[in-house]
ROTI-188078 format. One record per residue (C-alpha): residue in one letter; x, y, z. Coordinates in steps of 0.1 Angstrom, whole numbers, plus 5000, padded with zeros to 4 digits. Layout:
BEGIN
aXYZ
...
END
This chain:
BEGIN
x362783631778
x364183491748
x363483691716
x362883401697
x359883381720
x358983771719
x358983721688
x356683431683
x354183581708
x353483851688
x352783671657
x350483391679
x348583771693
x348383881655
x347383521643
x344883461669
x343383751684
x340183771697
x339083481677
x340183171693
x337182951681
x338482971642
x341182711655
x340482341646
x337582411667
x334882581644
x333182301638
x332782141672
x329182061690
x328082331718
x326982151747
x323282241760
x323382441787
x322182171810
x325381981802
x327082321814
x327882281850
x328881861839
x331382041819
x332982301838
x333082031867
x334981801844
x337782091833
x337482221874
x339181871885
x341181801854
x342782181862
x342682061898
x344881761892
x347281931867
x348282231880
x350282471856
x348682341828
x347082601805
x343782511784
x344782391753
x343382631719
x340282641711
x338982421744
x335682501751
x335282671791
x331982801809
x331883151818
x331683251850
x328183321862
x326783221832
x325182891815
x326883011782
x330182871765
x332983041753
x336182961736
x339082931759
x341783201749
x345083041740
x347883061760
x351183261751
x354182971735
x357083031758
x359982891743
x362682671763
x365882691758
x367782321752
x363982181747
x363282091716
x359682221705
x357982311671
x357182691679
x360682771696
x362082931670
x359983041642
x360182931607
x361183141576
x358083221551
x359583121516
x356383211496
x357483461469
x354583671454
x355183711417
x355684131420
x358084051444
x359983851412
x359284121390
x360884371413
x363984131420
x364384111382
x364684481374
x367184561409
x368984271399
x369484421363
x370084811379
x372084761409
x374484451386
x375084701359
x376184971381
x379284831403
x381584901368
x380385281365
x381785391405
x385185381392
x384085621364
x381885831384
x384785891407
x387486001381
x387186391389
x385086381425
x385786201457
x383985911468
x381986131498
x380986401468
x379286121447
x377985981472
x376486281487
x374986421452
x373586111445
x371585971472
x370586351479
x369486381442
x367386011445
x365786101474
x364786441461
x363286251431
x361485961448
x359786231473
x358786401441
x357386101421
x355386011460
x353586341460
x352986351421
x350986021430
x348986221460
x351185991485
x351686121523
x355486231527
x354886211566
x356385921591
x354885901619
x356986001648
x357285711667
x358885591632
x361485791630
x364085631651
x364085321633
x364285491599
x367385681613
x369185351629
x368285171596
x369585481572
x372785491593
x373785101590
x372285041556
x372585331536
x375785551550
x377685251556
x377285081522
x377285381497
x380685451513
x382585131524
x380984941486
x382585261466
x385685221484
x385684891473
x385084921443
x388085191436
x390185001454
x389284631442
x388284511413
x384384591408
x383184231403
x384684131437
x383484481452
x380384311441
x380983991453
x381884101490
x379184331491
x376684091485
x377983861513
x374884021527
x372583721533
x375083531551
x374983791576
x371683811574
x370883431581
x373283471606
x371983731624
x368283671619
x369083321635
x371283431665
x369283751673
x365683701663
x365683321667
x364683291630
x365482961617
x365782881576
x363682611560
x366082311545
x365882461509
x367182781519
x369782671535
x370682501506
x370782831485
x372582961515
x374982711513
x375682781474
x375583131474
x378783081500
x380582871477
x380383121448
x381783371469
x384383131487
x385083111448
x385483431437
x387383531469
x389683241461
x390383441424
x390983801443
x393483711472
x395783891450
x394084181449
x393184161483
x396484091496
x397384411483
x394384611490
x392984491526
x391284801532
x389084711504
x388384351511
x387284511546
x385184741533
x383584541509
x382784311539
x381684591559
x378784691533
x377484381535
x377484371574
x375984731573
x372984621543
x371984321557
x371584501601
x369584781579
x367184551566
x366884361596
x365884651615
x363184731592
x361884381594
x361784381631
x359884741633
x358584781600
x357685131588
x353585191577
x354185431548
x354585371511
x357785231498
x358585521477
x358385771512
x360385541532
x363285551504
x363185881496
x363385991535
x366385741541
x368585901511
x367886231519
x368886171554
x372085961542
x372886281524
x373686471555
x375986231572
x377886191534
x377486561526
x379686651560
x382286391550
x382386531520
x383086871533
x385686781555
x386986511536
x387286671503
x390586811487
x390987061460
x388987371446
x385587381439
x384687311401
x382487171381
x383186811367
x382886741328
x380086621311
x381086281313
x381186281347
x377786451355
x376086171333
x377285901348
x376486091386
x373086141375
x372585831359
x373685621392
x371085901414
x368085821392
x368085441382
x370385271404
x369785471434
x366485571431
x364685301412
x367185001425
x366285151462
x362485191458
x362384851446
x364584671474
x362884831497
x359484661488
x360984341486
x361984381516
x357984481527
x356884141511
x359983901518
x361883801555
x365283961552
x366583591550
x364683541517
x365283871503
x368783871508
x368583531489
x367383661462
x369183941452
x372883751449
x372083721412
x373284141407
x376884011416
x376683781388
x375784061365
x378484261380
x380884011370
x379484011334
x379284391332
x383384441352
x384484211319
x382784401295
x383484791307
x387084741325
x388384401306
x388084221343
x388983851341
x385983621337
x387183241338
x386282911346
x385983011385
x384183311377
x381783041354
x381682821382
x380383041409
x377583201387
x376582861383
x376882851419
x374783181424
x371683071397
x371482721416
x370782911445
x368483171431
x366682851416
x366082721450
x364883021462
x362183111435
x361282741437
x357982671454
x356782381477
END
């Protein structure tokens, strides 16, 4: 079966079950039970003469052995493929609840301010030994804020390979292939390749999930590509002579946007803060063996300068800009979430020019103009 349809019979179970009278029919007449056996006559040969057909929702039908009525139970929507029908491929929910805005404003403001500082943070420590303090340091420090707060630290175990598959493609994959990026690019585009992110994941939601985008959000779709078509456009220098960094840049959006899709498609029942903290500190072992076997030179201790900027990235970007992603992902579809977070590469850009003297001209201008008409169409309501 399709999984567009899967997908939409779950939703019509969760919508509908067990209460099949709440739909347009609540307020229709009962018949008298001496009208009973007319009835059930009356759907017998209608049934009789259209075999195949299910019982439309909410249609009343007599019980069996009994003069009482009962709602008919609605039938499963199985979709078609090549027929065009209203439930084949289910639509995108664009209502964004105002903590969900809230949230976006503050990871917008902590993940755009930090793609200038991975260049300092790796001056005296490979990428892998950055990586692997930090995310090991954030999730040490979410788990503690979630128990401060009396919160359960334990996933259930039926959880736990989802939260492993979605740690590996989101978390490993970006921390890495985005630092990379950023050493080897200039931040801003880092940034900008990075948050390619909800192209893939329109892309993939649509082809895998059957999820299809209302017209407004493909309009922001559609914008949020030309700012990065223009800032790409800007960078083919730079990525003509570092293609290993336009790739990786690339690959951290791929790797973000099949993490989050995951968790849409099985989400996780624990509190935000437990399901970040678990993720980093299991990102850290992956990380911590590259950095083991990846890393050259003696052991030492970096300088001061170093260690603030390391901690700095663990507890705000990481830990904060994590805890609150991953509860906009909780209340928004992956499509919409992804949407609304390609205003940090605008910051990005703002913050490369100001801490590294990156250029920031009339394209750079043009697609943040780009990026906030798109934002604008996502935070704007029916």
């Amino acid at each position: 079966m399709h999984a567009g349809s899967r997908l939409l019979e779950a939703q019509f179970a969760d919508g509908h079950d067990g209460d099949g009278a709440q739909q347009g029919d609540a307020g229709a007449v009962q018949p008298q039970p001496g009208q009973a056996a007319k009835q059930h006559a009356q759907v017998d040969h209608a049934e009789d003469g259209h075999h195949g057909q299910r019982p439309r929702v909410g249609r009343e039908q007599r019980c069996s052995g009994h003069d009482r009525i009962i709602p008919a139970t609605p039938a499963p929507s199985v979709a078609v493929r090549g027929v065009s029908h209203s439930h084949t491929r289910p639509a995108v929910n664009t209502t964004i609840p105002p903590r969900a805005v809230v949230l976006l404003l503050v990871l917008t403001l902590v993940w755009g301010t930090n793609w200038p500082l991975f260049p300092l943070a790796t001056r005296e420590v490979s990428v892998w030994t950055f990586r692997a303090v930090a995310v090991a340091v954030a999730g040490a420090a979410l788990l503690a804020v979630a128990a401060a707060r009396g919160q359960s630290l334990r996933i259930p175990a039926a959880h736990w390979g989802t939260v492993v598959a979605a740690t590996l493609t989101y978390l490993v994959v970006w921390n890495v292939a985005s630092t990379y990026a950023a050493i080897w690019i200039p931040s801003g585009q880092a940034a900008i390749l990075g948050f390619t992110m909800p192209l893939w994941a329109a892309l993939l939601g649509w082809a895998v999930f059957g999820q299809r985008l209302p017209a407004r959000l493909l309009w922001a779709l559609a914008l949020g590509a030309a700012a990065v078509g223009l800032l790409m456009w800007r960078g083919l220098n730079a990525y003509t002579q570092a293609p290993a960094g336009f790739a990786l840049g690339l690959l951290a959006g791929v790797g973000w946007a099949v993490g989050t899709l995951i968790l849409k498609r099985r989400p996780v029942p624990v509190p935000a803060l437990v399901l970040t903290g678990w993720q980093l500190l299991l990102a850290a072992l992956p990380i911590g063996i590259g950095a083991l076997l990846l890393g050259d030179g003696p052991w030492f201790w970096p300088s001061a300068g170093s260690v603030a900027v390391i901690a700095w990235i663990a507890l705000v970007p990481m830990a904060i800009g994590n805890a609150a992603w991953f509860s906009i992902v909780g209340m928004l579809p992956a499509q919409l979430a992804g949407l609304s977070s390609i205003g940090v590469p605008m910051v990005a850009m703002v913050a490369g020019a100001l801490v590294h003297g990156e250029p920031l001209g009339p394209l750079q201008w043009a697609a943040m103009a780009s990026s906030a008409a798109a934002l604008w169409l996502c935070f704007r309501q029916r």
